[in-house]
N, C-alpha and C positions, 0 to 999 in steps of 0.2 A: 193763840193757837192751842188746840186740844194736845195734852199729852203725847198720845199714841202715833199724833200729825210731829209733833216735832220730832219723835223717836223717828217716823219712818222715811223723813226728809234729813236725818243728821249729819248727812253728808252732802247738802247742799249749799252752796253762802246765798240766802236769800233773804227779802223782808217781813220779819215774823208778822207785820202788819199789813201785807200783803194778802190778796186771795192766793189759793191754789188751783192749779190745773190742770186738769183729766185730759189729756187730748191723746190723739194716735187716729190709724185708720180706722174703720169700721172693723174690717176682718181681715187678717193674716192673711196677703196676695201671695206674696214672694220676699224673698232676702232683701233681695234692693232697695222693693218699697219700705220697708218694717225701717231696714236703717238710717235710709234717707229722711223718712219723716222723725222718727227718733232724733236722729242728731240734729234735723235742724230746730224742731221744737224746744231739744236743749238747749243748744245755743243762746237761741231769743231767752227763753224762759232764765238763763241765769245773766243775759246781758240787764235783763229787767228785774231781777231779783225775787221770780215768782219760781214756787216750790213744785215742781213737778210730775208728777205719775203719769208715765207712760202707759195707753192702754191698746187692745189692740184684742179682737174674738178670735177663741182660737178656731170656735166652728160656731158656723149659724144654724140654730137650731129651728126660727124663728120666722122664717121667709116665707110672703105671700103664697109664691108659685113652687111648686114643686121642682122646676125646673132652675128657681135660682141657684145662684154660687154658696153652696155651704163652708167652703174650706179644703185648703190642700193636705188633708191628713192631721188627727192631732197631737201625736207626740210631735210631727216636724213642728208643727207651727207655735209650740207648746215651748220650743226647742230656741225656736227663733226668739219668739219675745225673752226670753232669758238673755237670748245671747244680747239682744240689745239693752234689756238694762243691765248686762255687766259692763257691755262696751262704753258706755255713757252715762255707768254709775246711779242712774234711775232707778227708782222702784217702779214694778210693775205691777198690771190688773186685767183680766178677763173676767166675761162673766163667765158661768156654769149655769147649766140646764134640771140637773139631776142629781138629786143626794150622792149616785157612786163618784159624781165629776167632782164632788168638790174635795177629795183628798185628793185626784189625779193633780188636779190644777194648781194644787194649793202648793206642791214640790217645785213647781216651777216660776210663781208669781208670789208678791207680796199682798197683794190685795183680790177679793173674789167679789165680781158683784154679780145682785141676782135683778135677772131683768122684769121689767115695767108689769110684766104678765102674770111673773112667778112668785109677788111679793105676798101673799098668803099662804107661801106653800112651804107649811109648817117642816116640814121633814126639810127639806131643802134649805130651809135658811137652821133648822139645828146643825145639819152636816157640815154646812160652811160655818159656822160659828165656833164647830168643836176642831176643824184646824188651828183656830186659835190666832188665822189671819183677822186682817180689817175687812170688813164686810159692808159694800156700798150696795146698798136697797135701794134700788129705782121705785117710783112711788109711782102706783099704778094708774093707768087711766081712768080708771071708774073707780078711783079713794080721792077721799080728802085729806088733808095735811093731819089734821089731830086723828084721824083713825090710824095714821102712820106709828103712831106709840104702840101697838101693840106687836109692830115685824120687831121694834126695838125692844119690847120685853121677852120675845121669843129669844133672839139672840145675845141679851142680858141674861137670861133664864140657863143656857144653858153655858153660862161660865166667859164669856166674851163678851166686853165689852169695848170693843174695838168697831164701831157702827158710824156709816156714813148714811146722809138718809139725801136722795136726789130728785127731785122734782124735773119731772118733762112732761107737763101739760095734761089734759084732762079732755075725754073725748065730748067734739062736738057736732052732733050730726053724726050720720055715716062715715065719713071722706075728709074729717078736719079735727085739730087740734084746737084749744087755747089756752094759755097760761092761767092762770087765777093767781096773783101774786103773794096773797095772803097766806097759800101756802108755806111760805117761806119763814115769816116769823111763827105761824103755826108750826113746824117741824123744831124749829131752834129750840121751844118749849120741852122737846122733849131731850134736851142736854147734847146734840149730838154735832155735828159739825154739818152743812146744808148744802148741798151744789146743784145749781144751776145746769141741766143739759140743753143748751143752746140748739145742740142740732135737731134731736129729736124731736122736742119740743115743736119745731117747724115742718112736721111730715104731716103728709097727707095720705094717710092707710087705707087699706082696701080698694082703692082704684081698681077699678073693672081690666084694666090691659096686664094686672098680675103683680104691678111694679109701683111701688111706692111712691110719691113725689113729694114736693115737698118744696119752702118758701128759706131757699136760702141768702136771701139778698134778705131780711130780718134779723140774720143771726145778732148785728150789732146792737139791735134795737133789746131784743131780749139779754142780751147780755147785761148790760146799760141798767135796764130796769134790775136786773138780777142785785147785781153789785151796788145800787140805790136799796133797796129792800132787805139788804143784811145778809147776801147770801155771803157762805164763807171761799165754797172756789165755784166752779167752771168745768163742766165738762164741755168737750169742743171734738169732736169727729172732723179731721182733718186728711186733705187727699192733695197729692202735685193735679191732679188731673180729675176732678171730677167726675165727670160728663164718662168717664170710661175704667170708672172704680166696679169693681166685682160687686160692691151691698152698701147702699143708703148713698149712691153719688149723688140723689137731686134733692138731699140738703145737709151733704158735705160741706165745710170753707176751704177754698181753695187756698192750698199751704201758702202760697205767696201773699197772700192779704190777713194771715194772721200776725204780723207782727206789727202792723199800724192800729190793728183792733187791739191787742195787747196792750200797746204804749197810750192810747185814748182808757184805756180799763184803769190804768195801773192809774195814771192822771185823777180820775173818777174820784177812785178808791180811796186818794189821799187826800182829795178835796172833803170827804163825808165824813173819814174819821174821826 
């Protein structure tokens, strides 16, 4: 495990040979949800000895329809996800939109990432790099895995080398995703540690009714192949209740089915080593 992964998990007891994993809701609902899922994702995660990051948007900037759920404010929710990883000893991650968000956010969280959309957006990824957090780069729809070196030499460049680099899928058609798995040892080449977004990875964007869908009875299967292919963790968007999450419920894992996908991962992982 990279350095800067074992500093920011030090207060975990986990298996350094283990993947890690991103998970939390899509976006900051309310109190209940944020700790709910927090504590039980910790639970599992330290019954099974896998290293954790709590994530969770503080606002959606990002949503098909103008009418979706952006967030309940963001210093509350900003607020919130601290409060849960103090509570549970977790480091935490949001992304940021915009060069001024990433000192806002970077006071509250351990980790800043920038999404799938935004990953050539040179000023955006300097901003979040000169907080001096870990910076997880979503790899965008329309890149390939080795064009990926170059968000990494931007935020190497400007003094940070603390760089996650996450693959979720590459558009196909209008209305679908798909993996290219080659991604994966592509991205490793460039020194950085690689994760897997399970969820995303299974959306289906642009749907004409304004609302996202998406193949989450897949998630195991991508996962699976993720952790066969070398990825180092896991990002997983996790909700108690899908079908009636505020952003990305139709290809959330519903929270009670994550911890038999975990125990088959973890299984995996040891068998390939």
């Amino acid at each position: 495990m990279n350095k800067f992964l074992q500093d920011i998990f030090a207060n975990q007891q986990y298996n350094k040979d283990n993947f890690f994993l991103i998970a939390g809701p899509c976006v900051v609902e309310n109190e209940s949800n944020v700790m709910e899922i927090a504590e039980k994702v910790a639970t599992i995660c330290k019954k099974l000895g896998i290293p954790y990051i709590f994530k969770a948007s503080y606002r959606k900037a990002n949503r098909t329809s103008a009418s979706s759920f952006t967030g309940i404010g963001d210093e509350q929710a900003l607020e919130l996800i601290k409060k849960a990883g103090a509570k549970f000893s977790l480091p935490t991650l949001t992304d940021i939109h915009t060069a001024d968000e990433a000192a806002i956010a970077a006071g509250y969280v351990d980790a800043l990432q920038i999404p799938a959309f935004l990953c050539r957006q040179t000023e955006l990824l300097i901003a979040a790099a000169k907080t001096g957090k870990v910076v997880n780069v979503k790899k965008g729809q329309f890149l390939s895995g080795p064009s990926m070196k170059f968000a990494v030499e931007k935020i190497n460049n400007a003094g940070n080398g603390k760089v996650i680099l996450t693959e979720r899928g590459n558009s196909f058609g209008y209305q679908d995703l798909v993996v290219d798995y080659r991604n994966i040892p592509w991205m490793l080449e460039h020194g950085v540690p690689v994760v897997m977004d399970c969820t995303h990875s299974l959306q289906m964007p642009n749907q004409t009714s304004g609302i996202t869908g998406g193949n989450p009875q897949l998630i195991e299967t991508i996962a699976k192949a993720a952790i066969a292919t070398g990825a180092d963790g896991l990002f997983i968007e996790t909700h108690p209740d899908p079908a009636n999450a505020k952003s990305d419920g139709a290809n959330m894992l519903k929270l009670e089915l994550l911890e038999p996908l975990l125990e088959k991962l973890v299984k995996l992982r040891a068998a390939i080593i």
